[in-house]
N, C-alpha and C positions, 0 to 999 in steps of 0.2 A: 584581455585575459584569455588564457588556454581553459577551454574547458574538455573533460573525460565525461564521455556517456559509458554508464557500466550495464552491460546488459547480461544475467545469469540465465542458464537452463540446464534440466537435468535429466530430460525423456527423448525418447525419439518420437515417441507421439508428437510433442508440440513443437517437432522442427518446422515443420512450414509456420506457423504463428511466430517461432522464435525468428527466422529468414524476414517475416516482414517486419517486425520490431527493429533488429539487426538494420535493416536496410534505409528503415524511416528514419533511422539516426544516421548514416550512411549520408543520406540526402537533405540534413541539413543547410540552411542556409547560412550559419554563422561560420566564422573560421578565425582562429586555429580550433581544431577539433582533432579528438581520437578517440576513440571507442575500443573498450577492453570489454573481452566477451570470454565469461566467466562459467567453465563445462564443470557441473558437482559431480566430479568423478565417473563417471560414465566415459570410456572409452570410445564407443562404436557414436555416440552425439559427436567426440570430439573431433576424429578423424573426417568427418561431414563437415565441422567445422573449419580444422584446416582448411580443407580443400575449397571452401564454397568461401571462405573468409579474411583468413590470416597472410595471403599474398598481398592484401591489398593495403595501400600507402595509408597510415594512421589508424592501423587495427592491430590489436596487444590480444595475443591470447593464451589463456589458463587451464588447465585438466585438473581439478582437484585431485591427490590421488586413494581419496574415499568420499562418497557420499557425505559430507559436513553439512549442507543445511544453505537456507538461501541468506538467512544472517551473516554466518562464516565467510560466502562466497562475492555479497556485496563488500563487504570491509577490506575480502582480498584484492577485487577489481580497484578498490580504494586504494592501496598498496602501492600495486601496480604503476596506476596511474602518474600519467605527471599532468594534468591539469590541476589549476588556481580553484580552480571547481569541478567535484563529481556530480553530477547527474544519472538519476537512478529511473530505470522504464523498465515494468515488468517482460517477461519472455510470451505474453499474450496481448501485449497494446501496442498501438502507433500511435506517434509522434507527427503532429502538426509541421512542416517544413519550416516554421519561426520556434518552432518549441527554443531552442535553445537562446535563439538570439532575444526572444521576450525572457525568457530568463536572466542575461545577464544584464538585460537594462534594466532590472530592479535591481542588482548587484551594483552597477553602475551609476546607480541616481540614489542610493541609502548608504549604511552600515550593515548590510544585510549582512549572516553570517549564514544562514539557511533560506532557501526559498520554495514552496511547493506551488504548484498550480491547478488547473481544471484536469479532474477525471472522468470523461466522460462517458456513458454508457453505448456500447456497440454488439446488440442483439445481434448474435448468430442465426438466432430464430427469434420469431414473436414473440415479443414480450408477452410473458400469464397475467392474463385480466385480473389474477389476484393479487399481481405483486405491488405494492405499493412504494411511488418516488421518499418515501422517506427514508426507507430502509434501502435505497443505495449504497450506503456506508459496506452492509451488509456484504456486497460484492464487488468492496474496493471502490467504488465511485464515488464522484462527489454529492450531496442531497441536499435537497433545499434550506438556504438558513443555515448553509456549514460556514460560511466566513463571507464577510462584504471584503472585495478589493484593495490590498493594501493592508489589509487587518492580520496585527500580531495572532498565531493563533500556537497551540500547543506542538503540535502535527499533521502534517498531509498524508497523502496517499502514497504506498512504494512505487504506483506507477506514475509516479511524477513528485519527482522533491530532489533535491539538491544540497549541498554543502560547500563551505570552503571548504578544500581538502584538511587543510594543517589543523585545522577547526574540529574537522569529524574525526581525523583521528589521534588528533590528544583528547578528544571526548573517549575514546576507546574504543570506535566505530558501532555497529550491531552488537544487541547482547543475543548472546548463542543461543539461550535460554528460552528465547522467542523468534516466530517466524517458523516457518514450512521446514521440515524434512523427514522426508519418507514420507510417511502416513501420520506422522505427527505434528500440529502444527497450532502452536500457542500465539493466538492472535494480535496480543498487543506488541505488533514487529518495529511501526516505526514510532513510537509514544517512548521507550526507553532512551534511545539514542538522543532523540530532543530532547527531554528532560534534563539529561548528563551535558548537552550544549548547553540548556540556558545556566546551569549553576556554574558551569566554567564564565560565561562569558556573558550572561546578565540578559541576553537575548534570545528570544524565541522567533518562531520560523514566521517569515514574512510570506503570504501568500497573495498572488496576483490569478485574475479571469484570460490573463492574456498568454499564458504559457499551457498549452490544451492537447491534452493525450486522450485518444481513442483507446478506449479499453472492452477485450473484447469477452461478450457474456457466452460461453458454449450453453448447451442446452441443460447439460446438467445445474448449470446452476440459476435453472427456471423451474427445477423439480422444488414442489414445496416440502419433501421431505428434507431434504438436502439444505436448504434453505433454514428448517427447524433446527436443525441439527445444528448449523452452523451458528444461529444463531446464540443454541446451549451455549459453545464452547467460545461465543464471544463472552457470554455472562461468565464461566470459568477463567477466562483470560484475563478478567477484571479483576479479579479476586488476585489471579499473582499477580499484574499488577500493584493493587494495595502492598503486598505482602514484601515485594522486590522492593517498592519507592514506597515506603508508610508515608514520606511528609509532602508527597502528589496529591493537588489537589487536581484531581482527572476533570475530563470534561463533559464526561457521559452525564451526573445527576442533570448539568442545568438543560442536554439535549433533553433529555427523558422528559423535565419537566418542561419544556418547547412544546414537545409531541403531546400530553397530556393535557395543558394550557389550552392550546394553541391550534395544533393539527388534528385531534382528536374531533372537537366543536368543531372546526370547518366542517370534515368530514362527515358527519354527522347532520352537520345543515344541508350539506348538501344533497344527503340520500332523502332527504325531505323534500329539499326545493327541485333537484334534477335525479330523482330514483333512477337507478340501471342497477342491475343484476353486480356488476363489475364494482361499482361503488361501495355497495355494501359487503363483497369481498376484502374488496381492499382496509373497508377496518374493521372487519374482524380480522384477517390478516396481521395487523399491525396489532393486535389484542394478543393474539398467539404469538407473533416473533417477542414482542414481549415481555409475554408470561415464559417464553424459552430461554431467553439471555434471566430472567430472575431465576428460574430453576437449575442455571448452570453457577450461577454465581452462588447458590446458596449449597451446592451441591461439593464446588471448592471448598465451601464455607466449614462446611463437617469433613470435607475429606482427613484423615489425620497425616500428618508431615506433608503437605503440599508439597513446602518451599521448595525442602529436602529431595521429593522424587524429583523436580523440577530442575531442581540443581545435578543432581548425578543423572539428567537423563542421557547426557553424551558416554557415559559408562557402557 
């Protein structure tokens, strides 16, 4: 099978991160391959792009001609495309050199119709003694306890998941509504799209340990304000969520109640049995991220017309 790697970007800041993204799929192992590489309106990225990109044999390229959002600009790389399969790598990770070809061997050994894989963490800098591996999710990576190998799960990570093409878009590709633009960005990006596959076609996304994307952390997103913050506006994002899909039954309670169960007690033994400074950050830490995602969620909760601003935000 052909498969499309789509790769979006929309700053000139993260041309060099988008160059090695670009390239890591460039240097795939599997073949037939093409990579469509998807500019959100931004002129001056694109022209770089030309030049550094689109002469080369099985690269498709795009110029939004506004700003639309990384939603919009995945679904068009989708379009575009003529691979049997999209594959999706954000414009900040690499790609493993079997990424793809471990991909399509779970396509090729099931009825897969979606497949996500490992997102792995790649500190720019030192990891914060405060941050805690559970809250990976928090910065797109995979955490502990996210899915055993092989296991049906609701949704992966954007830097790394996949589709049958005809699959993803008679699903209706990304909803606009959600995902990064500008300085807006409603987090539940890739959870809509799978949902709208399993009710077409009765399956949810197959994820495998062997299809494994480096995803890369800059510094900012080792600041704990940053981190707070985000966290809010994941507890917000849950809330549309609810409000977008009422009869989703999400995946966040039984994580929360994993981490509370579960991770919370280890933690906790452990600042007992092996005390460090760093230990006992890390759950409070995970006490705050939270208490942050519950104060965004509850915050949606009373906002009055969510749905409604959500829906006209492309106005």
């Amino acid at each position: 099978m052909q498969v499309s790697v789509v790769v979006c970007t929309y700053a000139m800041d993260r041309y060099d991160a988008f160059t090695e993204a670009v390239e890591s799929a460039l240097a795939q192992t599997y073949d037939p391959l093409e990579v469509v590489l998807v500019v959100d309106g931004n002129p001056e990225v694109y022209d770089r792009v030309q030049e550094d990109f689109c002469s080369r044999d099985g690269v498709v390229c795009h110029n939004n001609d506004e700003n639309r959002g990384i939603s919009y600009s995945r679904t068009k790389g989708a379009e575009l495309a003529s691979g049997d399969v999209v594959a999706m790598i954000d414009d900040d990770a690499v790609a493993h050199e079997d990424w793809i070809a471990e991909l399509v061997a779970v396509y090729e050994s099931t009825d897969a119709v979606a497949v996500a894989g490992d997102v792995r963490p790649d500190w720019q800098t030192e990891r914060p003694k405060f941050f805690p591996e559970e809250f990976y999710w928090l910065v797109g990576c995979v955490e502990p306890g996210f899915a055993a190998d092989g296991e049906e799960i609701r949704n992966g990570y954007g830097s790394n998941i996949s589709f049958r093409r005809d699959v993803f878009l008679e699903a209706g590709g990304y909803d606009t509504h959600t995902g990064r633009r500008g300085d807006k960005h409603i987090q539940a990006h890739e959870a809509p799209v799978c949902i709208r596959i399993r009710e077409l076609t009765g399956k949810g996304v197959l994820y495998t340990d062997d299809a494994v994307v480096d995803h890369k952390l800059f510094d900012y997103r080792g600041e704990f304000r940053w981190l707070v913050f985000r966290s809010f506006w994941q507890g917000y994002s849950k809330r549309v969520m609810d409000l977008l899909y009422p009869n989703e039954d999400g995946d966040e309670t039984d994580y929360l109640r994993y981490l509370v169960l579960d991770r919370v007690p280890r933690r906790l033994n452990g600042c007992v049995t092996k005390p460090s400074v760093a230990a006992v950050l890390q759950v409070l830490t995970i006490l705050v991220f939270t208490g942050a995602v519950g104060l965004g969620y509850l915050y949606a909760l009373v906002t009055p017309g969510l749905l409604e601003k959500v829906e006209t935000a492309d106005d």
